[in-house]
BALOBA-1460 file (C-alpha; in Angstrom, 3 decimals):
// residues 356
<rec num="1" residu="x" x="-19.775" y="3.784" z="24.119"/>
<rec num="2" residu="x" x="-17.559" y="2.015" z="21.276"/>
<rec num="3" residu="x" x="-14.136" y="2.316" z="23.139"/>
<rec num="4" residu="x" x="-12.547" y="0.450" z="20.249"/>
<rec num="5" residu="x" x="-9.031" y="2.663" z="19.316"/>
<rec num="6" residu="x" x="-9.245" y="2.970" z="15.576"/>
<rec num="7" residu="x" x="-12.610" y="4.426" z="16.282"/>
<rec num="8" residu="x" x="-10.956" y="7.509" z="18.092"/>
<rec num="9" residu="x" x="-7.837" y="7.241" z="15.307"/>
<rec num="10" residu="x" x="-10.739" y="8.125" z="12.422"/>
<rec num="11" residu="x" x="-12.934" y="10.141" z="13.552"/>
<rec num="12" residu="x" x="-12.689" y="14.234" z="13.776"/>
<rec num="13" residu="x" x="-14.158" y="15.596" z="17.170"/>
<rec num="14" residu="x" x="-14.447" y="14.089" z="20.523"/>
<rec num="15" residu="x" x="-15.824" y="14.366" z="23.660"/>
<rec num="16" residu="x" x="-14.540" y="15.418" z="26.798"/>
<rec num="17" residu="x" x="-14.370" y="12.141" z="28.481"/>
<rec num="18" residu="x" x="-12.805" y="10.529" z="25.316"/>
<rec num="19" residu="x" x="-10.339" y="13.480" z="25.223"/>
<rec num="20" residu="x" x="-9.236" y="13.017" z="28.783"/>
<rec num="21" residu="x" x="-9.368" y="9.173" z="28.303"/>
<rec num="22" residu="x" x="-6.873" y="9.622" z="25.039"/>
<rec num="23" residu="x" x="-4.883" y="12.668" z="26.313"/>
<rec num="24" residu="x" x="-1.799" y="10.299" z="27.308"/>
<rec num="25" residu="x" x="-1.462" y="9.281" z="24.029"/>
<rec num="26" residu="x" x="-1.630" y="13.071" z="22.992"/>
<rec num="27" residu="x" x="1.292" y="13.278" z="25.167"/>
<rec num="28" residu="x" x="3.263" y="10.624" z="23.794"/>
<rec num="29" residu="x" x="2.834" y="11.950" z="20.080"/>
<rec num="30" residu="x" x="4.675" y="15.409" z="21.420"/>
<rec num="31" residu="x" x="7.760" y="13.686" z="21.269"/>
<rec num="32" residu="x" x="7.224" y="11.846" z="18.067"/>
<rec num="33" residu="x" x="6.089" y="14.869" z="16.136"/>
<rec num="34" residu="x" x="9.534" y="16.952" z="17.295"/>
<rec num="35" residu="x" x="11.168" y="14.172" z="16.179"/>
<rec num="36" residu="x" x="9.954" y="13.389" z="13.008"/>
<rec num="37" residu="x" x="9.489" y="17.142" z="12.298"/>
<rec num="38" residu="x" x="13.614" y="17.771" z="13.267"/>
<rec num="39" residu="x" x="14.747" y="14.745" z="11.078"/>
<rec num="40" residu="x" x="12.810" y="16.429" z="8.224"/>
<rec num="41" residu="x" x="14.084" y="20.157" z="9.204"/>
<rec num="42" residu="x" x="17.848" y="18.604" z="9.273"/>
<rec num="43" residu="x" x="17.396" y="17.145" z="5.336"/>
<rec num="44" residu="x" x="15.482" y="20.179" z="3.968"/>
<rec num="45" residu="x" x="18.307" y="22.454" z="5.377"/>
<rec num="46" residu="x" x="21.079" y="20.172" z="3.763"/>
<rec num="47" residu="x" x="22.384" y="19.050" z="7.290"/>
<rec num="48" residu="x" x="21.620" y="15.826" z="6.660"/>
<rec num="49" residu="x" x="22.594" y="15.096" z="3.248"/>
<rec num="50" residu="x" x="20.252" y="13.454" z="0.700"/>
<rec num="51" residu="x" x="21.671" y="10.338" z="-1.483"/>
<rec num="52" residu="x" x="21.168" y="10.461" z="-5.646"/>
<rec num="53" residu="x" x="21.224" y="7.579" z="-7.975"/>
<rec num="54" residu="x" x="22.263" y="8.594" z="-11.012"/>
<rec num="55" residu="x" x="18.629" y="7.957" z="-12.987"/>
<rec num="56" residu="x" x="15.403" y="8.890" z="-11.880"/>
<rec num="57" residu="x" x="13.635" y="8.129" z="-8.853"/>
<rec num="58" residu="x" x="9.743" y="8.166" z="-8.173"/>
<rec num="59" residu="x" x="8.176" y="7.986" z="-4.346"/>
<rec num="60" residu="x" x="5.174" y="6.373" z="-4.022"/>
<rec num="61" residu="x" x="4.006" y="7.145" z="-0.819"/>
<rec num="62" residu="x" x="1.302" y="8.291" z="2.265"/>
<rec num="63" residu="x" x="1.587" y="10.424" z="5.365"/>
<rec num="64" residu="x" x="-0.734" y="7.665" z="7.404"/>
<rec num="65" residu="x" x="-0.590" y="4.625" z="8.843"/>
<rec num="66" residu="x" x="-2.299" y="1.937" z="7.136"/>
<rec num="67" residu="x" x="-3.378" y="0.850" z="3.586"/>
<rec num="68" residu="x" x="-3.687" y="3.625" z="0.722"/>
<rec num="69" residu="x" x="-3.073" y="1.076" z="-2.107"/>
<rec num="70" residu="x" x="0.702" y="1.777" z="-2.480"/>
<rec num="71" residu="x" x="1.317" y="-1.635" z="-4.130"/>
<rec num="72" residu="x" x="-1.436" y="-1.839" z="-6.443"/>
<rec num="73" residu="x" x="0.102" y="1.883" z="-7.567"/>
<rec num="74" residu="x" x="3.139" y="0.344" z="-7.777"/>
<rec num="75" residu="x" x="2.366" y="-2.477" z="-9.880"/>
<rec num="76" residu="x" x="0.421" y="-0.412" z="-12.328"/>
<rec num="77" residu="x" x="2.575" y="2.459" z="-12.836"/>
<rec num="78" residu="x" x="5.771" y="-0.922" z="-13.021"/>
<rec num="79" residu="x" x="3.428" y="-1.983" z="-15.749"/>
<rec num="80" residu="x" x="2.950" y="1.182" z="-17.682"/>
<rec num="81" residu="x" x="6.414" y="2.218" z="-17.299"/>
<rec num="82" residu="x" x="7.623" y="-0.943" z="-19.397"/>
<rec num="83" residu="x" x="5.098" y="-0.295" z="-21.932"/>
<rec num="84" residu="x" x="6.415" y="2.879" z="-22.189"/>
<rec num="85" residu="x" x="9.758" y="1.809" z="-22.986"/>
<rec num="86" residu="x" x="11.530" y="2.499" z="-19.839"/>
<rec num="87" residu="x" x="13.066" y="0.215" z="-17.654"/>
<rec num="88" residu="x" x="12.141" y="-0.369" z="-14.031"/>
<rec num="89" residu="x" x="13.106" y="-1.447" z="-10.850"/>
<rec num="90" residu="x" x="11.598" y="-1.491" z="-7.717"/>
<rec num="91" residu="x" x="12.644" y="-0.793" z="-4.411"/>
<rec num="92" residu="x" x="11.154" y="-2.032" z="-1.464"/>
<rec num="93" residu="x" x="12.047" y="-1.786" z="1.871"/>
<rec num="94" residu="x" x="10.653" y="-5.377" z="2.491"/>
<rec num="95" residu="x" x="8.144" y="-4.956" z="5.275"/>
<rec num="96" residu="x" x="7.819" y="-7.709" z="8.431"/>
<rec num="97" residu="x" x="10.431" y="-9.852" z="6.326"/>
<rec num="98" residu="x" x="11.232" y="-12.624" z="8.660"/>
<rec num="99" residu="x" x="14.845" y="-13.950" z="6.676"/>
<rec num="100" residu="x" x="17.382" y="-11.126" z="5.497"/>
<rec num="101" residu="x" x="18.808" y="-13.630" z="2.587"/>
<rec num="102" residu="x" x="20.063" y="-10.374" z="0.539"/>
<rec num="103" residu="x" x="18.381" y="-7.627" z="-1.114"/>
<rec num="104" residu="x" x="17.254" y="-8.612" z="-4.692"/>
<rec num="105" residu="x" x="13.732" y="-10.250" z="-4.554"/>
<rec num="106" residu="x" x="13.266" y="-10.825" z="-8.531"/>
<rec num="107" residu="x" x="16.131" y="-9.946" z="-10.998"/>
<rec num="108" residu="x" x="13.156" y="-9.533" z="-13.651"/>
<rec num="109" residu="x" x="13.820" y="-12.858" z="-15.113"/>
<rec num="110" residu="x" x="13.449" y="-15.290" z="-11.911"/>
<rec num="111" residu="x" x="12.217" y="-15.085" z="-8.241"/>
<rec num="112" residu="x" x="14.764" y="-15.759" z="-5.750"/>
<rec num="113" residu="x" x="13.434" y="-15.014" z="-2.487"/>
<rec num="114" residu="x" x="10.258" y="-16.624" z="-0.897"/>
<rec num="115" residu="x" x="7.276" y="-14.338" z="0.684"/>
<rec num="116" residu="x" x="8.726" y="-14.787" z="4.350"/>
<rec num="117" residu="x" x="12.411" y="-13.235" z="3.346"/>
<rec num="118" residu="x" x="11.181" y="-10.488" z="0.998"/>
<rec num="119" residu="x" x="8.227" y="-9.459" z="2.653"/>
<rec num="120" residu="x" x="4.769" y="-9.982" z="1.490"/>
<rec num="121" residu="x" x="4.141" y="-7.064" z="-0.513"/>
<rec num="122" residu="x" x="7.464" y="-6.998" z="-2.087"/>
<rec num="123" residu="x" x="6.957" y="-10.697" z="-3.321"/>
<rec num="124" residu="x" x="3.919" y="-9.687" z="-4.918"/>
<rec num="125" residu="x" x="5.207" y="-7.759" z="-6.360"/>
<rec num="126" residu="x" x="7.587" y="-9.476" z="-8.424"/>
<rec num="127" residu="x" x="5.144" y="-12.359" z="-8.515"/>
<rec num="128" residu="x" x="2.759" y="-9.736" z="-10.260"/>
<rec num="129" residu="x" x="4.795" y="-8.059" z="-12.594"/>
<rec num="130" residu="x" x="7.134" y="-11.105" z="-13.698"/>
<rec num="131" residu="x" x="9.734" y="-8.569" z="-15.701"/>
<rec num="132" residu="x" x="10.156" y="-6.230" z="-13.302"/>
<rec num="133" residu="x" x="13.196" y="-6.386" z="-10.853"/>
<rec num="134" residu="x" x="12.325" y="-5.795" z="-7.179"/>
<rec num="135" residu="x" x="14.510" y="-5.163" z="-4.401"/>
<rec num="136" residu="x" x="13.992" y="-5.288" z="-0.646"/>
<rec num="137" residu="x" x="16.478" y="-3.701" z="2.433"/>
<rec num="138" residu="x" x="16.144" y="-0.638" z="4.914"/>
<rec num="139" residu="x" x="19.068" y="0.995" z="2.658"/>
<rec num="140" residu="x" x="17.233" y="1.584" z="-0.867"/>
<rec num="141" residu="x" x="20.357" y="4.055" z="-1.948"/>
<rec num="142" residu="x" x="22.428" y="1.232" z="-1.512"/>
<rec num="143" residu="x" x="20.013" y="-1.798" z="-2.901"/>
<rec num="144" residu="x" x="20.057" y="1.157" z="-6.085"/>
<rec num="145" residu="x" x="23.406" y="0.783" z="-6.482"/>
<rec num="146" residu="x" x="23.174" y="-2.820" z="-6.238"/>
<rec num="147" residu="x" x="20.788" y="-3.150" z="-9.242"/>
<rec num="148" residu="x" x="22.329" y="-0.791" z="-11.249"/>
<rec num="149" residu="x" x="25.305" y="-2.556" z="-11.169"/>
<rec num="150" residu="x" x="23.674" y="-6.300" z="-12.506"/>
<rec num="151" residu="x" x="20.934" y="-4.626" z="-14.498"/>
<rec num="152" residu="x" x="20.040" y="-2.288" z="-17.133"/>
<rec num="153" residu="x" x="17.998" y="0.510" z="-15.527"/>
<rec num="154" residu="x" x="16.859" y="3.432" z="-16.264"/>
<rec num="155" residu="x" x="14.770" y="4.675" z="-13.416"/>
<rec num="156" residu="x" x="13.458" y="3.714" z="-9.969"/>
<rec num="157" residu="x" x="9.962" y="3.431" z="-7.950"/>
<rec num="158" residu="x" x="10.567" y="4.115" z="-4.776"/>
<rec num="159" residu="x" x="7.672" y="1.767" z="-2.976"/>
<rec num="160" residu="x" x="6.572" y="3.470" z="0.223"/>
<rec num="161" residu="x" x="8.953" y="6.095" z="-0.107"/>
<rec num="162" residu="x" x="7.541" y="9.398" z="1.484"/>
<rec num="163" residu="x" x="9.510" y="9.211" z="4.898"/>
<rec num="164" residu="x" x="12.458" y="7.890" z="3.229"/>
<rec num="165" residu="x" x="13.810" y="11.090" z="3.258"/>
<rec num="166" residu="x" x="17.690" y="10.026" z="2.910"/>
<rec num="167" residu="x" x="17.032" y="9.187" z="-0.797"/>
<rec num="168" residu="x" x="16.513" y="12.089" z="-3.476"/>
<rec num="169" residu="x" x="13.572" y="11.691" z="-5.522"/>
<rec num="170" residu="x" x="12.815" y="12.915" z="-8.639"/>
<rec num="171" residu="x" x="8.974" y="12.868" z="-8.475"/>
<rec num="172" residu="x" x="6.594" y="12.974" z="-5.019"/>
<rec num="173" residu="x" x="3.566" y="10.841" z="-5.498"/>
<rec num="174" residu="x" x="0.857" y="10.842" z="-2.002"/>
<rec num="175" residu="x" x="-1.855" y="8.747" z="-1.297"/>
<rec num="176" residu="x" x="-4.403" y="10.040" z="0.163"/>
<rec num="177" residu="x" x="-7.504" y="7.628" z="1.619"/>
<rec num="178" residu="x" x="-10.422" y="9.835" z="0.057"/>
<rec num="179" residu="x" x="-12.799" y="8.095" z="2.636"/>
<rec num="180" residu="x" x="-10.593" y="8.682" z="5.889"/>
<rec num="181" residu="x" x="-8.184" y="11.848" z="4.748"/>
<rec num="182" residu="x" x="-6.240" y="12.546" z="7.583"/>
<rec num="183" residu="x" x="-8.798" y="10.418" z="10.149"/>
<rec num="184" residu="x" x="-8.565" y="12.885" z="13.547"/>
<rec num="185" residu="x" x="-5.631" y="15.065" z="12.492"/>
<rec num="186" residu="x" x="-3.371" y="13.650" z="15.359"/>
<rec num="187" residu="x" x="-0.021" y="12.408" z="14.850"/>
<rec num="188" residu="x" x="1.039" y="9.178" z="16.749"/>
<rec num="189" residu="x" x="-0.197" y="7.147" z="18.689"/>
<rec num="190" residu="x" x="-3.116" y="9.856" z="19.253"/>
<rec num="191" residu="x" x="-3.968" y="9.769" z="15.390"/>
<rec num="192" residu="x" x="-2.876" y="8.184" z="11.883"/>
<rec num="193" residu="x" x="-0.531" y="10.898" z="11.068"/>
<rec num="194" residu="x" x="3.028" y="9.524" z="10.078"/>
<rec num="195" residu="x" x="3.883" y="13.515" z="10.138"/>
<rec num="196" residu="x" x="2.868" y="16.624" z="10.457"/>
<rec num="197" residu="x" x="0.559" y="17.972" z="7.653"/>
<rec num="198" residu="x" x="3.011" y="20.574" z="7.157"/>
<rec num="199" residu="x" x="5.209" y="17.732" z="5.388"/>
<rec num="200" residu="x" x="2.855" y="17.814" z="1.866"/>
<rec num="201" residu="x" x="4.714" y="20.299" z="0.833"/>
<rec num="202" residu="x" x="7.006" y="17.870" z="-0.240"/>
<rec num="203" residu="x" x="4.602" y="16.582" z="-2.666"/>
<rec num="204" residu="x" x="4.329" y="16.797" z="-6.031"/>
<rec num="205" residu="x" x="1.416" y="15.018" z="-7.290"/>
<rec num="206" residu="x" x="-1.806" y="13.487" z="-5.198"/>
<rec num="207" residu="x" x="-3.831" y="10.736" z="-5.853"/>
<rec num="208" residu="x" x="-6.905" y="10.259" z="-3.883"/>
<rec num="209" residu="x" x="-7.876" y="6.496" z="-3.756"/>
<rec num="210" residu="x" x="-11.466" y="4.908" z="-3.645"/>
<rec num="211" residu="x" x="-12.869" y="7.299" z="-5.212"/>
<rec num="212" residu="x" x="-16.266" y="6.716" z="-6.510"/>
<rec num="213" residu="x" x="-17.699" y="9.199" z="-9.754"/>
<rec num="214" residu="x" x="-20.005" y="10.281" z="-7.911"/>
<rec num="215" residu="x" x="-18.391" y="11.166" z="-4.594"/>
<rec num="216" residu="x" x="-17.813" y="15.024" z="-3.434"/>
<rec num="217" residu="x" x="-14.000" y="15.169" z="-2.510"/>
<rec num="218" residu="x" x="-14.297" y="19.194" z="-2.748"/>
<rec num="219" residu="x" x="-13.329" y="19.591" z="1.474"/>
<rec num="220" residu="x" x="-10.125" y="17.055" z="1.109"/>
<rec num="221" residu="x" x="-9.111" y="18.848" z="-1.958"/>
<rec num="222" residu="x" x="-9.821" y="22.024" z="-0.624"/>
<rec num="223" residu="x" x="-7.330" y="21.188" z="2.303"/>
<rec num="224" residu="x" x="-4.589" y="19.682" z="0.004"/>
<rec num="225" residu="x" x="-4.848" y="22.924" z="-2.220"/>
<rec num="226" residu="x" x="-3.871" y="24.829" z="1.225"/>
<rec num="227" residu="x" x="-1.367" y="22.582" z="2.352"/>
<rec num="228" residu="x" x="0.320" y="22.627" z="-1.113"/>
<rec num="229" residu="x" x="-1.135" y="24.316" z="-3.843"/>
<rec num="230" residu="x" x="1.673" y="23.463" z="-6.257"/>
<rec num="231" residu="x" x="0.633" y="19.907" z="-6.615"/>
<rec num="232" residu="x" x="-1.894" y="18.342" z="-9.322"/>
<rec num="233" residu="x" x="-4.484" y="16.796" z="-7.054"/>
<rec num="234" residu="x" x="-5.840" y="13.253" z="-9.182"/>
<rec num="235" residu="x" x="-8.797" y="10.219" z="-8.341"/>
<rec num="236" residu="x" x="-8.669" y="6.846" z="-8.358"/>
<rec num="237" residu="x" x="-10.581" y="3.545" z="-7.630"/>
<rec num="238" residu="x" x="-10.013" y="-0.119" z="-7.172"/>
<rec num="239" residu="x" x="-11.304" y="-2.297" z="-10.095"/>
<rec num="240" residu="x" x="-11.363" y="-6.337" z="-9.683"/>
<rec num="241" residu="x" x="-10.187" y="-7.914" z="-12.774"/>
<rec num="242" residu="x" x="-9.856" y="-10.820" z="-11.984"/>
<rec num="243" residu="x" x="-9.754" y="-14.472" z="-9.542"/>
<rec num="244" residu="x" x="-6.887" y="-16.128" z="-9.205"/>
<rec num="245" residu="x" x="-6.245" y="-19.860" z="-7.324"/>
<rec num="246" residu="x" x="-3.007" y="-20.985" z="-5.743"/>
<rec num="247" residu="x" x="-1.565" y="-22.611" z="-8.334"/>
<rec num="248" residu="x" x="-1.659" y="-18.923" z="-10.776"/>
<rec num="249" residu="x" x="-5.090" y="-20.079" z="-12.819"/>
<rec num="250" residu="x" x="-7.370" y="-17.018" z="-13.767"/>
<rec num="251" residu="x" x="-11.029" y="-17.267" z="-13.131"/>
<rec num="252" residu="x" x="-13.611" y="-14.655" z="-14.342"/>
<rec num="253" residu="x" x="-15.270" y="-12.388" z="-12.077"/>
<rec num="254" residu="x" x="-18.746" y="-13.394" z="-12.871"/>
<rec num="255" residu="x" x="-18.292" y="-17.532" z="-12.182"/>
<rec num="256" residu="x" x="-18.436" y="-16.871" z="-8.296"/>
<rec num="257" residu="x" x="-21.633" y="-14.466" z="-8.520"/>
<rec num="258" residu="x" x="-24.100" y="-15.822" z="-6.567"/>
<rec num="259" residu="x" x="-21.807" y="-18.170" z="-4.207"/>
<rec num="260" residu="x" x="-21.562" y="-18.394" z="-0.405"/>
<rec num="261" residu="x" x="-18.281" y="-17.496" z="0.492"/>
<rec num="262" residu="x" x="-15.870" y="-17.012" z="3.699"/>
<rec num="263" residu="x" x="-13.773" y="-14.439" z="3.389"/>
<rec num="264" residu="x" x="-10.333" y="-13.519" z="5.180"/>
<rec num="265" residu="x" x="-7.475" y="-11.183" z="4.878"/>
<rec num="266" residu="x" x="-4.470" y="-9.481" z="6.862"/>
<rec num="267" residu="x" x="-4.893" y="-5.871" z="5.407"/>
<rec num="268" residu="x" x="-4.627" y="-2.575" z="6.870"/>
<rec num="269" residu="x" x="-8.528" y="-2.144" z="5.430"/>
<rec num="270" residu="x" x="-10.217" y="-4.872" z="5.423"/>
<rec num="271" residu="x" x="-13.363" y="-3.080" z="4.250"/>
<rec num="272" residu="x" x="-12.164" y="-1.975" z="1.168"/>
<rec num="273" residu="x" x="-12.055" y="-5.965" z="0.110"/>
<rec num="274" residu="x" x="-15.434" y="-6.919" z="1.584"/>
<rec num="275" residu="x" x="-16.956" y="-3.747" z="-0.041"/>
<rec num="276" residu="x" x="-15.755" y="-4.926" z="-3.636"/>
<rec num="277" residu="x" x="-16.249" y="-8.153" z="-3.441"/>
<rec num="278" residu="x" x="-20.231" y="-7.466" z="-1.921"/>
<rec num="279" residu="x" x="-20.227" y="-4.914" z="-5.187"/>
<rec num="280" residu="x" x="-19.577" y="-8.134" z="-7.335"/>
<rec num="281" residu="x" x="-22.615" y="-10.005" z="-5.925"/>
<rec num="282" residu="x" x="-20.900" y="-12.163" z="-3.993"/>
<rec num="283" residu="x" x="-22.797" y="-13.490" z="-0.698"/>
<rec num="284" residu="x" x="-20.383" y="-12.908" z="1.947"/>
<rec num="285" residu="x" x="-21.511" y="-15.496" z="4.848"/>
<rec num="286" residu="x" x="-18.669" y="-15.210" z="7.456"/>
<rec num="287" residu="x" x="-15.680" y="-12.636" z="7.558"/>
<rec num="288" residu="x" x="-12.340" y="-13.460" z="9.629"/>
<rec num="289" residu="x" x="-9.975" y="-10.661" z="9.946"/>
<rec num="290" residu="x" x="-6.097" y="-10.876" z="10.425"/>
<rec num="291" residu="x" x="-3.782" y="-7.865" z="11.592"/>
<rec num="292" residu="x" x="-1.986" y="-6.594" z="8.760"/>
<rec num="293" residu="x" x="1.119" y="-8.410" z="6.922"/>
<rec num="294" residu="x" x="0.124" y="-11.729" z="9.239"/>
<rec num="295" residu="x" x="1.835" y="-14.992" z="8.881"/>
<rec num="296" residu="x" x="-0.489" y="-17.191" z="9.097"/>
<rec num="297" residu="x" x="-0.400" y="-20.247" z="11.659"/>
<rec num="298" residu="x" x="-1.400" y="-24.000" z="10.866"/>
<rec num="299" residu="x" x="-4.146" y="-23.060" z="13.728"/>
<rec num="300" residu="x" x="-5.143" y="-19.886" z="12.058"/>
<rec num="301" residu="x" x="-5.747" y="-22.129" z="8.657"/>
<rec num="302" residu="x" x="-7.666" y="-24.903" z="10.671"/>
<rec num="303" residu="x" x="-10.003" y="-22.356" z="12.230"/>
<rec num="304" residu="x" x="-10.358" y="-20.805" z="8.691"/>
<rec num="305" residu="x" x="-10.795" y="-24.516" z="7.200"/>
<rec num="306" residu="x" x="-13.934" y="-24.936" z="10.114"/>
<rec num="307" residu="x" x="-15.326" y="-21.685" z="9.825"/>
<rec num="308" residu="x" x="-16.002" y="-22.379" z="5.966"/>
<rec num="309" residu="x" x="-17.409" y="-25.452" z="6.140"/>
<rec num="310" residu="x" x="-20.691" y="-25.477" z="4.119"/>
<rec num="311" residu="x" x="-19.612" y="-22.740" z="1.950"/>
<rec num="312" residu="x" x="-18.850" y="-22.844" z="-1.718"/>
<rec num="313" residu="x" x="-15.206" y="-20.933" z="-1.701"/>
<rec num="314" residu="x" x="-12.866" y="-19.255" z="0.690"/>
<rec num="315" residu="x" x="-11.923" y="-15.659" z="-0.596"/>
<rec num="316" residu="x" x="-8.713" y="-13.692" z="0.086"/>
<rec num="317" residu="x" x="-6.393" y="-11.015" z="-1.350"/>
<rec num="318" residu="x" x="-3.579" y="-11.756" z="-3.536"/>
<rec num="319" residu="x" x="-1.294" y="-10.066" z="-0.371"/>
<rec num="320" residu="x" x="-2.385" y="-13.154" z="1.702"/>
<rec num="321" residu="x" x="-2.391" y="-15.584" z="-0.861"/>
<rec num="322" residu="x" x="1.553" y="-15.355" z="-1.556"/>
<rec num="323" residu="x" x="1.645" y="-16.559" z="2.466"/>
<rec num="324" residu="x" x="-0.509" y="-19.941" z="1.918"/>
<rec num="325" residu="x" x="1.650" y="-21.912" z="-0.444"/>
<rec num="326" residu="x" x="1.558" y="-25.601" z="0.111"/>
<rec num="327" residu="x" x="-1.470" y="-24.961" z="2.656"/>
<rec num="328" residu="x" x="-5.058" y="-27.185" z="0.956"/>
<rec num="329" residu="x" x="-8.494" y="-26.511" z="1.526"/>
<rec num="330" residu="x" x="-11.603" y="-28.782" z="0.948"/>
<rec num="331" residu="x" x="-13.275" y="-26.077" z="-1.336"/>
<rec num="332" residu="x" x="-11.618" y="-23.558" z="-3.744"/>
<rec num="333" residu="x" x="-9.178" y="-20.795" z="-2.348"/>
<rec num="334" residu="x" x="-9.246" y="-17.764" z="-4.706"/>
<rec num="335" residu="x" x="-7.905" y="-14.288" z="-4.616"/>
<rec num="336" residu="x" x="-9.597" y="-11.506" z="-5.782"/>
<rec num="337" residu="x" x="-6.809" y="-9.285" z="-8.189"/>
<rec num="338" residu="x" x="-7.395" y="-6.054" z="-8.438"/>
<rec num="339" residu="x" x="-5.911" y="-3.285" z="-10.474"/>
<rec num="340" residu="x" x="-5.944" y="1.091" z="-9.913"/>
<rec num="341" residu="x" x="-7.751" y="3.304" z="-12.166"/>
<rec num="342" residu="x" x="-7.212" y="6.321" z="-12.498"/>
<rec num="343" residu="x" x="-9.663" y="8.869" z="-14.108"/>
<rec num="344" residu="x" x="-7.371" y="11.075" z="-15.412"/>
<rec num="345" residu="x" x="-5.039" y="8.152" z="-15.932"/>
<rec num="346" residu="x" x="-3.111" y="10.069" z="-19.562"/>
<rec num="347" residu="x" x="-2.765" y="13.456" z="-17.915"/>
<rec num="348" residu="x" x="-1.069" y="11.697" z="-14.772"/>
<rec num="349" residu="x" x="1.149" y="9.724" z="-16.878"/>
<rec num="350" residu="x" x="1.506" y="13.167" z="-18.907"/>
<rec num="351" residu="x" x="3.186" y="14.361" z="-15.538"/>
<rec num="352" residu="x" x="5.354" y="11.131" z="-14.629"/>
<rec num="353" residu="x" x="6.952" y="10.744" z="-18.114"/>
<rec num="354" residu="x" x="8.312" y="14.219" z="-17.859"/>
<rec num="355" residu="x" x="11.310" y="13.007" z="-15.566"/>
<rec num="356" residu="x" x="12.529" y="10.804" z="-17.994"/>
């Protein structure tokens, strides 16, 4: 039997033995879903009072643990936003950031904070979008403020934003993992549930990710429909546009068909990068996986550095690649960038543009 946890964390129905081996953790989540589930009760009955910045604010979120593809969202709705006409900032709360050096990551002009004191995600953020200005602290009402007082703004993302319940939001977006859902429906630590199910109705728009054209997502949307049949439910994939090397230099998808490559990353789904990058023809020889948001070691990069000997690149995401500057390798490094599609990308915008 495969006793490793995330296979129990996925996967709907159980045996005995595994349910008796788990139930502890069942017990621990009873505490951590009255929790969670009071903290929402107190700011949905006004008890706890929600702050408002004085523009528009929209939550880009999940209800699970792990990667949905909340950053690439991020970037691309940044993106079309500004081409739009509308100003944007971001606001972060600047996960596993080792130095708090002040909240403003990029002003949209410069980069002032390195990956290590923003966070990773944050810094690619505003390495990514360039014009953009990102902003990182546990207090986003407050880092708000903060922006709105140095720049001209006129609305906000609100970058993993679901749970951040203290800070009104204009607009609700969810990401849902089309090819996990809700994985076995527990809360934690017995499941991937952040909250109870019962918290979607909070939503206002879904977007399923990895979502192949020819996948059946009629049982996932089925359950959304029940859980809150107000919101628009809408698909999405992960397209790679591009490579990318350390120093910012694009390469073209098809120059690396063919190669031998090692591969690494510190993502919540690994998976989803091997998967595209196989899809792309590239010969994956040896995989090393990191736990999400890692900092990596000098020994982690020497192991990585002997593991690809006799290859012809070393492949990563552009989330790990903001953590390896000034490290060398004997053969190229390159990221793979990737960018969100959405199939019914000018209805959805259709939807988001209406706050403004």
């Amino acid at each position: 039997m495969n006793w490793r946890m995330d296979h129990f964390l996925y996967r709907k129905g159980s045996s005995l033995g595994e349910r008796v081996f788990l139930f502890p953790l069942y017990l621990a989540s009873l505490p951590y879903g009255w929790a969670v589930s009071m903290r929402a009760l107190l700011y949905g009955s006004g008890f706890l009072k929600q702050r408002r910045l004085p523009c528009p604010v929209i939550s880009i979120g999940n209800i699970t643990v792990g990667g949905t593809g909340k950053t690439p969202l991020v970037i691309h709705l940044a993106r079309r936003l500004k081409e739009e006409g509308i100003s944007i900032a971001i606001l972060s709360r600047g996960y596993k950031r080792k130095k708090e050096l002040g909240p403003l990551v990029s002003d949209g002009k410069t980069v002032f904070l390195t990956p290590e004191e923003s966070g990773d995600e944050a810094y690619l953020m505003a390495q990514r979008l360039g014009n953009v200005p990102v902003l990182v602290g546990k207090d986003r009402f407050e880092s708000g403020l903060m922006a709105l007082q140095k720049i001209k703004i006129q609305g906000f993302l609100l970058d993993d934003g679901f749970q951040h319940l203290s800070l009104y939001r204009n607009l609700n977006i969810v990401l849902i993992d089309s090819l996990i859902g809700f994985g076995n429906g527990h809360l934690l630590p017995r499941g991937i549930l952040r909250e109870p199910l019962s918290s979607l109705e909070r939503a206002d728009l879904f977007i399923l990710t990895r979502v192949k054209k020819e996948m059946d997502c009629h049982l996932l949307e089925s359950e959304l429909k029940k859980l809150q049949p107000r919101a628009k439910i809408f698909h999405s994939h992960y397209e790679p546009i591009a490579f990318v090397n350390p120093h910012g230099e694009i390469q073209e998808l098809s120059s690396l068909k063919g190669g031998r490559a090692l591969i690494f990353s510190g993502i919540a789904r690994p998976e989803t990068f091997s998967s595209l990058l196989k899809q792309m023809g590239i010969e994956i020889k040896k995989e090393v996986v990191f736990p999400d948001h890692h900092s990596y070691s000098p020994s982690d990069l020497e192991g990585i550095r002997r593991e690809a000997r006799g290859m012809d690149f070393i492949l990563t995401t552009e989330k790990d690649m903001v953590k390896l500057a000034g490290s060398s390798f004997s053969i190229p490094l390159l990221a793979l960038r990737i960018d969100v599609k959405i199939w019914e990308e000018e209805e959805f915008y259709r939807r988001v543009m209406e706050i403004f």
